[in-house]
N, C-alpha and C positions, 0 to 999 in steps of 0.2 A: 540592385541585383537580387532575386529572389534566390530562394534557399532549394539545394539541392536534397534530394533525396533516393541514398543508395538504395536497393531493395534485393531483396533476397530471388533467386529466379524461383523457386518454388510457390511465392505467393503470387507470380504471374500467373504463372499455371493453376494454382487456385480459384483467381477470379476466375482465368478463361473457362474453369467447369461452371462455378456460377451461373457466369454466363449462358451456357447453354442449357440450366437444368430449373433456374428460376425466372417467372415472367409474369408479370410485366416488369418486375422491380426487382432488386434483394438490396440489403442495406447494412453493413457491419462495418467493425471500426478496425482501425491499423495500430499496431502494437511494435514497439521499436524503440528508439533511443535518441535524444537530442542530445548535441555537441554546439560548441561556438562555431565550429566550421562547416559539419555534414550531418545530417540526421539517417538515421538506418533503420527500415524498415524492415523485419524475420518473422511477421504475422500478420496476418490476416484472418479475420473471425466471423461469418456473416451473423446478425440479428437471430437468436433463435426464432423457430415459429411456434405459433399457438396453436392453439393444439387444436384446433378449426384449421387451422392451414397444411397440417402435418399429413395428411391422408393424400392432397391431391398437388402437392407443391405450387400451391397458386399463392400469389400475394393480388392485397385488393389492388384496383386497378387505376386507382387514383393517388398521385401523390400525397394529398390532401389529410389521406387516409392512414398517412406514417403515425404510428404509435408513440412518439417521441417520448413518454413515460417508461415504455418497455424497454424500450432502446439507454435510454441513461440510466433505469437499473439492471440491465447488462452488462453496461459500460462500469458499473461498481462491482458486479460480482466479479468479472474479467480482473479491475483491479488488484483483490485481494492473492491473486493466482500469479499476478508478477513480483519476480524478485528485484531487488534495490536495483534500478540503473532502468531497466524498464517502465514504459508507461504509455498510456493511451496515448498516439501520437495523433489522431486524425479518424476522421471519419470517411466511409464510401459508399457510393450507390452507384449498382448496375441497372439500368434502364436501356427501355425501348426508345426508338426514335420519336417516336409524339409523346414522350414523359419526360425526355431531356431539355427542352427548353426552363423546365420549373426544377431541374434536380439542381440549381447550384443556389436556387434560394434555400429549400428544405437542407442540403449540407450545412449553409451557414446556420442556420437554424440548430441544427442537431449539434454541430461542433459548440456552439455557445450551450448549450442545454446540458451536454457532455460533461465541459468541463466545472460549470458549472455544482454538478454534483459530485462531482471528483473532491472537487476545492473544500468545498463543505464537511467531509470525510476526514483531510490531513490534518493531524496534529502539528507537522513541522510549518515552515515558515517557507516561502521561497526567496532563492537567494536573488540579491540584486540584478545580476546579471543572468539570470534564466529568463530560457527561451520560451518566449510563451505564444511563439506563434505553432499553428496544429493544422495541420491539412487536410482538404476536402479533396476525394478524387472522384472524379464523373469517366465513368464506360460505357462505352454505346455496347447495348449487345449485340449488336446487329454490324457494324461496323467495327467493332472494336477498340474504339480509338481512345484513347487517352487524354483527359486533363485534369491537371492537379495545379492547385491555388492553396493559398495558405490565409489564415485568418489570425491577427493578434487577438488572443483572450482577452488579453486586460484592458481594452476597447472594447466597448459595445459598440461604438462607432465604427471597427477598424470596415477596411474595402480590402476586398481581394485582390491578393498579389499572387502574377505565374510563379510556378516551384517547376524544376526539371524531376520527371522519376526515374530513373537509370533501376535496368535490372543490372545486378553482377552474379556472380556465380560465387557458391563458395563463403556467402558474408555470412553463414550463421554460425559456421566453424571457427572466425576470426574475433575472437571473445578469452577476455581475461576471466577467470571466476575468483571473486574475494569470499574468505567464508571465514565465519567467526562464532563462538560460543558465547552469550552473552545470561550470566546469573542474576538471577531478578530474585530480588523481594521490595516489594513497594510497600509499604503500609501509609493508605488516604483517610483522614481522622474525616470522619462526619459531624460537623458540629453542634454543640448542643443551641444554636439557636434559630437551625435550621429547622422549619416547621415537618418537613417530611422527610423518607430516608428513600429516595429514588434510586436504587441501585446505579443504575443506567448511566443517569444522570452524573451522581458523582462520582461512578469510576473515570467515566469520560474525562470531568475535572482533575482528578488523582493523573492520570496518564498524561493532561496536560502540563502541566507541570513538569511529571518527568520526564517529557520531551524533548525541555527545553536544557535538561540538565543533559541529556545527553547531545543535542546539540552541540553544547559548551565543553563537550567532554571532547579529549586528547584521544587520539589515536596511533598504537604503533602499529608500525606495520612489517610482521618478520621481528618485533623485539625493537625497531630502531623506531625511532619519532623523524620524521621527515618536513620539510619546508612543503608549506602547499603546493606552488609555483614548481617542483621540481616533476620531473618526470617519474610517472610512477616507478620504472626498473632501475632507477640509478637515485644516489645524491644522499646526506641522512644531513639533518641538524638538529639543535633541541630546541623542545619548545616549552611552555606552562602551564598546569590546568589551572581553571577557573574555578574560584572558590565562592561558594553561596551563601546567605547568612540562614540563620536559624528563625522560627517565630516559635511563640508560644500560643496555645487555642485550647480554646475549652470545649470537647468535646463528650459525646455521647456512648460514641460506637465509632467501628473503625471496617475497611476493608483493605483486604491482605494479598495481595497479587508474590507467589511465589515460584521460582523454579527455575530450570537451565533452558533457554529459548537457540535454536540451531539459526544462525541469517546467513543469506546469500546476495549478494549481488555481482553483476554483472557490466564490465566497461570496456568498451571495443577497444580492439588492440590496435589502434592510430595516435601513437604515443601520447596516450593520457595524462592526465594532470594527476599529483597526489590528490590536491583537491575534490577532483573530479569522483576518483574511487571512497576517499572517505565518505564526501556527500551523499553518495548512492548506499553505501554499508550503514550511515546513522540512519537514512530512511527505511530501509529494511528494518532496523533494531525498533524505530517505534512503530512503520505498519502495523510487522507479525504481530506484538503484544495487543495493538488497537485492535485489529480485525481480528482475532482470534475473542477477545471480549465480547466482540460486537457481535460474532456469533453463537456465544455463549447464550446472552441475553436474546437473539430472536429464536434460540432453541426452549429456551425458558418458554418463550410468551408462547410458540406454538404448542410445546409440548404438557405445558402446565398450567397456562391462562395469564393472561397480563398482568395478577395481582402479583407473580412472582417477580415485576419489576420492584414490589416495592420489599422494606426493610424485615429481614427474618436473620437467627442464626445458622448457617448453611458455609458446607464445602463444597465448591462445585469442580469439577476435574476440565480442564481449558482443553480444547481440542487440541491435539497434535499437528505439528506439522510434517511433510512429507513434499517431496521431489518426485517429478517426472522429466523424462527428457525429450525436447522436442528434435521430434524424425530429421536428421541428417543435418543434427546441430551439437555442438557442444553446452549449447544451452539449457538449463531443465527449470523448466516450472513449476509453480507450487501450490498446495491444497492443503485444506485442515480435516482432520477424520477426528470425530468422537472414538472414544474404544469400542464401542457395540455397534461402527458402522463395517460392512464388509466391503473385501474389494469391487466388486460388482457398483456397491453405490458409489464409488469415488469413478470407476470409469464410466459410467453412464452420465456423471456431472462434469467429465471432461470434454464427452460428448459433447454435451448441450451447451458448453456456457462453450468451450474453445474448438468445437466439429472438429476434435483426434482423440481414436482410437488408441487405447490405451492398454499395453498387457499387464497382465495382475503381476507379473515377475518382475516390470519397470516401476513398480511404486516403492519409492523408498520412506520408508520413515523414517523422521531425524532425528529424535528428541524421544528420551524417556515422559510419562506421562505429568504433567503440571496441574499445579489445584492455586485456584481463586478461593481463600478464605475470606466469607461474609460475615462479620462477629459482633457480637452485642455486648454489653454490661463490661465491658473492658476498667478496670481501676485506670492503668494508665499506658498509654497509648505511645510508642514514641515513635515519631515522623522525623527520620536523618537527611539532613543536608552534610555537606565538609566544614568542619569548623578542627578548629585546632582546641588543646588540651584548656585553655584558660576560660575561652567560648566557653566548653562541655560545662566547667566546673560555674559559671556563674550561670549557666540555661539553670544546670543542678538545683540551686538555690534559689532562683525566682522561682520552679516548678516547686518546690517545696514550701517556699513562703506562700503563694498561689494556690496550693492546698491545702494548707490551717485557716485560709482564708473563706474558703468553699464549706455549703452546707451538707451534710453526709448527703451521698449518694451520686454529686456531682460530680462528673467525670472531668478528668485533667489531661490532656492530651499534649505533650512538649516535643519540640522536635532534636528529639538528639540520636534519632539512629542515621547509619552515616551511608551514602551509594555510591557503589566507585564511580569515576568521572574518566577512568582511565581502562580503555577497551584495547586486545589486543587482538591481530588476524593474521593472517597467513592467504596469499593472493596466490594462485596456481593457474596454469593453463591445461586445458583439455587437450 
């Protein structure tokens, strides 16, 4: 039995403008939430156009001629704009009748491409039991008619299986919001026998890492630690956090990621798992910090040339994040603003990456302003994992014997500063 898919009625109506307003083709992805039992679709996005197509709303007239490059860096900036629980669910294409014969190979096509570069982006892992089937939907514009099929990712082999698309009314109201404050300071030792200092590079690395701590990391929820398995509104048990060990590295230099980071996600109100909401709230905590880097660094390379990927003393101030809420939902999305960008550029990029219009009075910001420290000629360097009092004191003394050992100038990098592992939130309904 293939997999159902509720839908929001407003992204009906969405296509069916599409439909009438782009031709021969239009092309954009489905935005929503996968569950073990029902997936829910509250978005629809078509392909932006280029800016050769923006004057006369034509697309070329050939399938052949799908930009599949343009399309999967859409599909990542759209990304960064979804909060935890959300995710690219599927891809679409509205076509003419003599284009539809070929629009259900170009879907599988595009859906593998998709996720593809999605995959490549996450720092987290996916879990065993995630859904990794994504749906292609095909519209006649002429006709109207609907068909949706679904495609496993993690086959390149998989075949197309039917999926039911049910419009409901009302499903984008029907949404839990989790929201939590989480304080960051990361310090990533670059080491000294590394031949270069790629910013880019090993902040990437430094983040990975702490991904995986907060993966491992305990969550309560309201104060109380909960059984996964239980329903999110009811149940409380206790649980354990998991403790990491320490290393020691000899390092050069160091990079410094500090500050209070705002995360949200979101998990449909059809008696959710705890599991369910933690999962989507640890992915939010490392998204925002990941994508907000990652736009530091193509601010860098546009605005100051690619040599600023590499190693210099430097503070750099992380882009903020900020909330919008989507029309006739409880739902709100999210975007990163430099402090010298104004409202005007943020809604003309909600435009374009997500076609809604945006009032300058709906933009909220979350978060006071955060700085990525880049720093050089560090003495000593300390990178924390959770170790208890005995740990600290013998890291202490190898990092000291390890230093009379070292020729002046050598840097010593030990890991004993310590990152909580233990997150707390507060879940509210709109």
């Amino acid at each position: 039995m293939g997999r159902t898919y509720f839908v929001e009625e407003a992204v009906g109506q969405y296509l069916s403008d599409l439909s009438t307003k782009l031709k021969p083709y239009v092309t954009g992805l489905l935005i929503g939430q996968c569950s073990p039992q029902r997936d829910y679709v509250i978005r629809a996005v078509r392909t932006p156009p280029k800016e050769e197509q923006k004057e006369d709303n034509i697309s070329p007239s050939k399938l052949v001629s799908i930009d599949e490059e343009w399309i999967t860096t859409h599909a990542s900036q759209v990304s960064r704009m979804l909060p935890g629980g959300l995710l690219v669910l599927g891809v679409f294409i509205i076509a003419t009748p003599e284009l539809s014969k070929d629009s259900q190979n170009a879907l599988r096509k595009l859906i593998f491409s998709v996720e593809k570069s999605l995959t490549k982006r996450r720092l987290w892992k996916p879990a065993e039991e995630e859904i990794s089937d994504r749906a292609a939907l095909q519209i006649c514009s002429a006709t109207k008619k609907v068909v949706c099929r679904t495609y496993d990712v993690q086959d390149p082999k998989s075949s197309a299986k039917p999926a039911d698309w049910k419009y409901q009314s009302a499903l984008s109201a029907s949404w839990l919001a989790l929201d939590c404050t989480v304080n960051v300071n990361i310090h990533i030792p670059l080491l000294a026998t590394s031949p270069n200092h790629d910013l880019e590079k090993n902040t990437k690395n430094g983040l990975n890492r702490w991904s995986k701590q907060i993966e491992d990391s305990v969550f309560l929820i309201n104060g109380q630690v909960k059984d996964d398995d239980t329903e999110l509104l009811e149940g409380q048990t206790q649980g354990s956090s998991h403790r990491s060990t320490a290393t020691v590295q000899v390092c050069s230099a160091s990079i410094n990621l500090r500050g209070a980071v705002k995360c949200r996600a979101y998990i449909h109100n059809n008696k959710p798992k705890v599991k369910e909401a933690i999962q989507a709230l640890k992915r939010d905590i490392i998204n925002t910090l990941s994508d907000r880097c990652e736009i530091l660094f193509e601010d860098l390379i546009i605005n100051e040339g690619p040599h600023k990927k590499n190693f210099e003393r430097e503070y750099h101030v992380l882009p903020q994040r900020l909330f919008v809420p989507v029309a006739g939902s409880s739902v709100m999305l999210s975007d990163y603003k430099f402090g010298d960008e104004a409202a005007g550029e943020i809604q003309e990029r909600f435009v374009e990456m997500l076609d809604q219009s945006v009032q300058a009075e709906d933009i909220h910001i979350a978060e006071e302003i955060n700085t990525a420290c880049l720093s050089s000629n560090v003495n000593i360097c300390p990178v924390t994992d959770n170790m208890d009092d005995t740990q600290q004191k013998q890291l202490i003394k190898a990092t000291l014997l390890l230093k009379l050992q070292q020729n002046m100038g050598v840097v010593i990098a030990a890991a004993v500063a310590v990152f909580a592992s233990i997150f707390s939130f507060n879940y509210f309904s709109d």
